[in-house]
N, C-alpha and C positions, 0 to 999 in steps of 0.2 A: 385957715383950711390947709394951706400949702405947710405952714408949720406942723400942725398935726400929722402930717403924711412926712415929713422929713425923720419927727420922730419913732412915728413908728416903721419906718425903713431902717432906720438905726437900731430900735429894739428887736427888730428881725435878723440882720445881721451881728447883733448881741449875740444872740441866742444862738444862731448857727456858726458862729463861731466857738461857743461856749460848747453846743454840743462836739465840733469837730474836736476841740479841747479834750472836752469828757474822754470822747471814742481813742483819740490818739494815748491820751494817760491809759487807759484803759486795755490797748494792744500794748502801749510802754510795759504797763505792767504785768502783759501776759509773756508777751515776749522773756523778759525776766524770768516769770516762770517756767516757760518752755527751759531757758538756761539752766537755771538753777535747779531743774528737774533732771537733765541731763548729765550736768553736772552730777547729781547725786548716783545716779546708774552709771557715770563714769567713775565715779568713787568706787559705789557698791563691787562694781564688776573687776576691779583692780585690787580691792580690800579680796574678795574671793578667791580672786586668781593667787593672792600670797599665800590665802589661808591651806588654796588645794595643792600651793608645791609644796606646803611646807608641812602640809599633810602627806606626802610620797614617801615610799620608802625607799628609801634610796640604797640600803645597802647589799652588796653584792654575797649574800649568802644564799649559796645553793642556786646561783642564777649568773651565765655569766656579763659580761657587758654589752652584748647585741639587746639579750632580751629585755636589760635594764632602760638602754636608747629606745625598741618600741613601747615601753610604755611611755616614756618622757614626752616622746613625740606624739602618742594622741592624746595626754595629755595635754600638751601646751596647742596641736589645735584644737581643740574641744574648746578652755579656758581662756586663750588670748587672741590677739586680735587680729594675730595671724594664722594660716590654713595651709600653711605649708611650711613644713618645719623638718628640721634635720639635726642627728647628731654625730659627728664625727669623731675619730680616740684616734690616738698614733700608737702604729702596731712596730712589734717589737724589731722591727727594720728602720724605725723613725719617722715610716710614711704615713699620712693623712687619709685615714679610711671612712668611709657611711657605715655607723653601727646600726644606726635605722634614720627612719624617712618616712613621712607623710604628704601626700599631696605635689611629689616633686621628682617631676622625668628624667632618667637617667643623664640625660649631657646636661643639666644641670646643676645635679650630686659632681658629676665629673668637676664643672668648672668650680664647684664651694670645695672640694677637695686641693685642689692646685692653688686655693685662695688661700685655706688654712695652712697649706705649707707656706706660702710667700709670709705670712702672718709668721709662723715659728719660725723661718729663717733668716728674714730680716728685719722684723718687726712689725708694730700696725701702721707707723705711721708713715711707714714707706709704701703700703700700697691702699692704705685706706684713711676713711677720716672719725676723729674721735667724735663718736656721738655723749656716750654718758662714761661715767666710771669707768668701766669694764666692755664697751662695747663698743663695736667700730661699724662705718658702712664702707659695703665694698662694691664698685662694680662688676658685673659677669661680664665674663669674655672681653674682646676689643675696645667695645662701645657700649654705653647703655642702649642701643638698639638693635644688638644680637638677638638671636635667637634666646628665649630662655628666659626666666623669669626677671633677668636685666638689674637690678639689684639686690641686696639682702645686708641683713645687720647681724653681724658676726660675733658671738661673745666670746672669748678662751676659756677654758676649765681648766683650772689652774689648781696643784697643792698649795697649800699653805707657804711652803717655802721657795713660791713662784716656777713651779717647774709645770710645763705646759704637756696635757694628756689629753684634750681635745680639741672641739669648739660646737658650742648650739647655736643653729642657725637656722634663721630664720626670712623667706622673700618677703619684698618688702615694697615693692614697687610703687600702691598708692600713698603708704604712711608715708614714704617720703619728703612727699607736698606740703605733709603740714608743718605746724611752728613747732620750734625745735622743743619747746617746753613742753609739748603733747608728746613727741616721741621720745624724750627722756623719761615723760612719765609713766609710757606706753610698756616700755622696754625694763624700766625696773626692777617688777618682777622676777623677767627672765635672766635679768643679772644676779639675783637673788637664787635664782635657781640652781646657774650655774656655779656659784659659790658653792653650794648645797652637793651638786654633782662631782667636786674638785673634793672634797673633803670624804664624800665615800669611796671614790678612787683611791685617796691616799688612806685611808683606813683600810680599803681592802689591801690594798699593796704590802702596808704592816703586818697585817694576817696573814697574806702571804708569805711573807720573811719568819713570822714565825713559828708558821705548822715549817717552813726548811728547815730550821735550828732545832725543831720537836723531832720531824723527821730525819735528822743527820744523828741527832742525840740516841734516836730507838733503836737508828741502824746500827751505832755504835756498841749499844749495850748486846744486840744481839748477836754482832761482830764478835766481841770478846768472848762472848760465853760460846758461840758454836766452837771457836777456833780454840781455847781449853780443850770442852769436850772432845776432840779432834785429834788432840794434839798426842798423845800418846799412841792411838789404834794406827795412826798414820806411821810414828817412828817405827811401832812391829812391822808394819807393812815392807817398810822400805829397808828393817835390816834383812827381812827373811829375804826380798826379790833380789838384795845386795849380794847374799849366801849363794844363791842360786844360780845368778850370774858367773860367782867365779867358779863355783864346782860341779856344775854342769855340765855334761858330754856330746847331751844333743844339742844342737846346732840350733834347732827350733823352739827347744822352749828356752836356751838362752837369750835369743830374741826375746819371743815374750817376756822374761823377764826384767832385760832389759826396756822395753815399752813402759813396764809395770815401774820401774827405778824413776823414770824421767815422768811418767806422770805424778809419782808418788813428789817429786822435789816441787814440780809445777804445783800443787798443792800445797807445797810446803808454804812455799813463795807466797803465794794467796794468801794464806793464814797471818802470814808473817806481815802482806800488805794491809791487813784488816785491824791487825794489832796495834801497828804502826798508826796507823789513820785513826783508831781508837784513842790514841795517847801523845798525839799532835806531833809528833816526830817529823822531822826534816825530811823531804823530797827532794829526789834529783831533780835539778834542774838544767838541761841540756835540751839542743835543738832534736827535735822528733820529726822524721819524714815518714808523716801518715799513709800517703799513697806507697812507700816503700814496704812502710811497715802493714798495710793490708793486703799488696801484693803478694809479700813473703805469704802470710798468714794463708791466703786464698791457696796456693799453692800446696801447703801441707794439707788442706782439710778436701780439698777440690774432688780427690778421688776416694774418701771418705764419702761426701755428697754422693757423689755419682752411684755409689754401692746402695743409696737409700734411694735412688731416685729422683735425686736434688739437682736442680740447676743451677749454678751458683755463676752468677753476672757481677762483673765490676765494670764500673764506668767513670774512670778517671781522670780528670783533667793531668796534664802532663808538668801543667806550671804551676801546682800550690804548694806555698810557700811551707817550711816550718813551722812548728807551732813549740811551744818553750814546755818543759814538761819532764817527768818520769816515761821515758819506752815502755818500760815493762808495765807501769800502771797502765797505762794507755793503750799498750796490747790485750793487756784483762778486758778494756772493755768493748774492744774489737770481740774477742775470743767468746765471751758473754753474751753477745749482741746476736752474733751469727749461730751459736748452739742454740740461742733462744728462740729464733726463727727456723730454723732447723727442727728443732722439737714441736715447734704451731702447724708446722707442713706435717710430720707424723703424726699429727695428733687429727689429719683430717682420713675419713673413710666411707668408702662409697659411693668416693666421687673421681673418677677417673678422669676423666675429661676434661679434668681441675688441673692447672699448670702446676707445678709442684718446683718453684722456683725463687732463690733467696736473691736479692740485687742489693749489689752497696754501691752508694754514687756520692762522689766526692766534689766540691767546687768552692771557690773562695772570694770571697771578694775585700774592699778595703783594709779592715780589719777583723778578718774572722776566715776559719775556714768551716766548711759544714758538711756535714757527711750523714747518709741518710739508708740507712738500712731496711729494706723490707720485704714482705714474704707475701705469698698466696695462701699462707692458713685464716685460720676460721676468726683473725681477730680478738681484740683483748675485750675482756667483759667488761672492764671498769679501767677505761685509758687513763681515767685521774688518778688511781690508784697502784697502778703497776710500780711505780720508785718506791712502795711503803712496803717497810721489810716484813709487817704484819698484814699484807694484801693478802686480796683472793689467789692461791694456789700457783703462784709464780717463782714460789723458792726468793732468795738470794740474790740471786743474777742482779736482775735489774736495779736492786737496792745498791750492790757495789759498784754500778755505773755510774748511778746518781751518786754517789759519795765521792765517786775519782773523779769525775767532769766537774764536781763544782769546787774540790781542788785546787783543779787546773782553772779557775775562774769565767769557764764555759756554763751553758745551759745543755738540757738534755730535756725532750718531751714526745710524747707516746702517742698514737689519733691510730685512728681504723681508717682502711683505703674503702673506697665503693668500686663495685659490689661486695669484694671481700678482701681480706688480707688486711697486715697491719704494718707498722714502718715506725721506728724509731729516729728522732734527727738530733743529731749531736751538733755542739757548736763551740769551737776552741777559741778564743783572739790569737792574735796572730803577734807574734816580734815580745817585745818585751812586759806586754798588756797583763800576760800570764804571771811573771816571774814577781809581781808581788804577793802571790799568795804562799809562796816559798821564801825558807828564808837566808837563801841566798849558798846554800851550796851545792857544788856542783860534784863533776866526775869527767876524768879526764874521756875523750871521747876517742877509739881508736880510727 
């Protein structure tokens, strides 16, 4: 009896062990499934996120780089696994700016800004640490317990030929936790991406360069042909006010005529710099004191202004430096800059109560000086288009600036003021930065 009860306690505990068996393989094998299901939606959802950057258009036609950073950024939060994301570009001062942002409070864009520079100017691995390829983590502020989203994974946007034009960034505070295999493979993509975003920058930039070379060539060709057409009705001009000059009795219209002589040469001059600049001719090369030479300038035109009802403001710093250059080219586009503001102020009517007032502001720093012209008219209709010798109704002018500034291996560019008015900013280097786009001769200087 006692044997039969031994055995069937042991068939009993057979059994419930057999079951706890069963049930354990059983969650064994579910648990795998939960895995391996996750796993697949971690696939899927990674496989997606490549397919949708690499679905983006990235390229900067007709768009310019803010509005290309808001789409990136709701894109990458929408698709990835972050919900707050940023893109920064370095603006053409060299600093670290937010082209857009999703998801991310201002002193936080502030400290990913001061992070990208620390990244561009002495590396990643001086203030952060390599996660994958292309991407680093950095901490915000002091400590990771500042205020502020306290970490993020930083990627550069790099051209081809490693030159660095931003960073996509991404907070990042929980992913941090996990194993580093999860966040390389997390992050992927977005390395993917930013490869993708380095290569339309440098393609746009190429475009860039070469609507300048289209646009220098147009100006060119339509440089030579006004300045023919020109070139004879100009010589009668200036023999007959020459005639006039010397055989004339009145006092008064010798004058005029002599006004009529020295504009007619100033013209000449003009023509003669267009030629020149047409057919790659040697420029002076000597130091130029800007502020001298708008000083002078403001002073001839000053009471001029005033008969029109022009206010003409200069604001000078006292201590910038030379800039290397042709005078007289550089006075054209002094001379060009302030007729052409001068003409936007006449051009407005009906509006009295409108300042009617041209300013030019000079200031310099490391290597450059910059000088910045602008008026109370009604604004340019198409600021991207005013340098194009074939633009909307601007004449001339503005095309011989953009041709002499870039020369002198400066920039020049156009924007509208709010509420109205428009400002042109010119930008020379400073010391000897200029004197390679000349080829090396000068002119004694008195």
């Amino acid at each position: 009896m006692l044997g039969w009860l031994s055995n069937l306690w042991a068939l009993h505990w057979g059994c419930l062990i057999g079951i706890l068996g069963l049930g354990g393989a059983v969650l064994l094998m579910g648990h795998e499934q939960r895995l391996h299901a996750k796993e697949q939606r971690r696939e899927r959802r990674i496989r997606e996120e490549f397919e949708a950057y690499a679905g983006l258009d990235a390229a900067l036609r007709g768009e310019d780089l803010r509005g290309l950073a808001k789409r990136v950024c709701r894109l990458v939060s929408r698709k990835s696994s972050f919900q707050r994301v940023a893109l920064l570009s370095v603006d053409t001062e060299g600093r670290m700016q937010a082209a857009g942002s999703v998801g991310i409070e201002e002193t936080t864009v502030q400290e990913l800004q001061v992070c990208g520079e620390s990244l561009m100017e002495t590396g990643p691995d001086e203030v952060s640490t390599r996660l994958g390829e292309r991407s680093f983590a950095v901490v915000l502020g002091k400590s990771a317990t500042d205020t502020g989203c306290g970490r993020a994974i930083m990627i550069p946007v790099r051209t081809s030929a490693g030159g660095m034009r931003g960073v996509l960034a991404v907070c990042a505070d929980g992913l941090m936790s996990l194993r580093r295999q999860t966040v390389e493979e997390t992050i992927a993509p977005l390395e993917a991406l930013a490869v993708k975003l380095g290569r339309a920058i440098e393609s746009a930039e190429a475009m860039e360069q070469l609507e300048h070379a289209e646009k220098l060539a147009g100006f060119g060709i339509v440089a030579n042909g006004v300045a023919q057409e020109l070139s004879d009705p100009l010589t009668t001009v200036l023999e007959f006010a020459e005639q006039i000059v010397e055989t004339a009795k009145d006092e008064r219209i010798q004058a005029n005529a002599k006004t009529i002589v020295n504009e007619a040469l100033r013209m000449r001059q003009t023509m003669q710099g267009l030629v020149r600049s047409e057919h790659s001719e040697t420029r002076i090369d000597e130091p130029v004191e800007l502020v001298g030479l708008l000083r002078e300038l403001a002073a001839e035109c000053e009471d001029k202004l005033e008969s029109r009802g022009i206010l003409l403001a200069v604001d000078a710093e006292d201590d910038v430096p030379a800039v290397r250059g042709d005078g007289d080219a550089l006075r054209q586009v002094l001379e060009h800059l302030l007729n052409n503001s001068a003409q936007a102020i006449d051009s407005i009517e009906g509006d009295a109560e409108r300042e009617r007032e041209v300013r030019v502001s000079v200031s310099h720093d490391a290597t450059s000086v910059q000088m910045i012209v602008s008026d109370t008219g009604p604004g340019f209709e198409e600021p991207g288009r005013v340098f194009d010798p074939f633009g909307p109704g601007l004449g001339m002018g503005l095309g011989i600036c953009y041709g002499i500034v870039h020369e002198h291996g400066g920039e020049i560019r156009a924007f509208n003021l709010h509420p109205y008015g428009a400002a042109v900013m010119v930008e020379l280097p400073l010391g000897e930065v200029s004197a390679r786009n000349f080829s090396g001769a000068t002119r004694e200087v008195a």
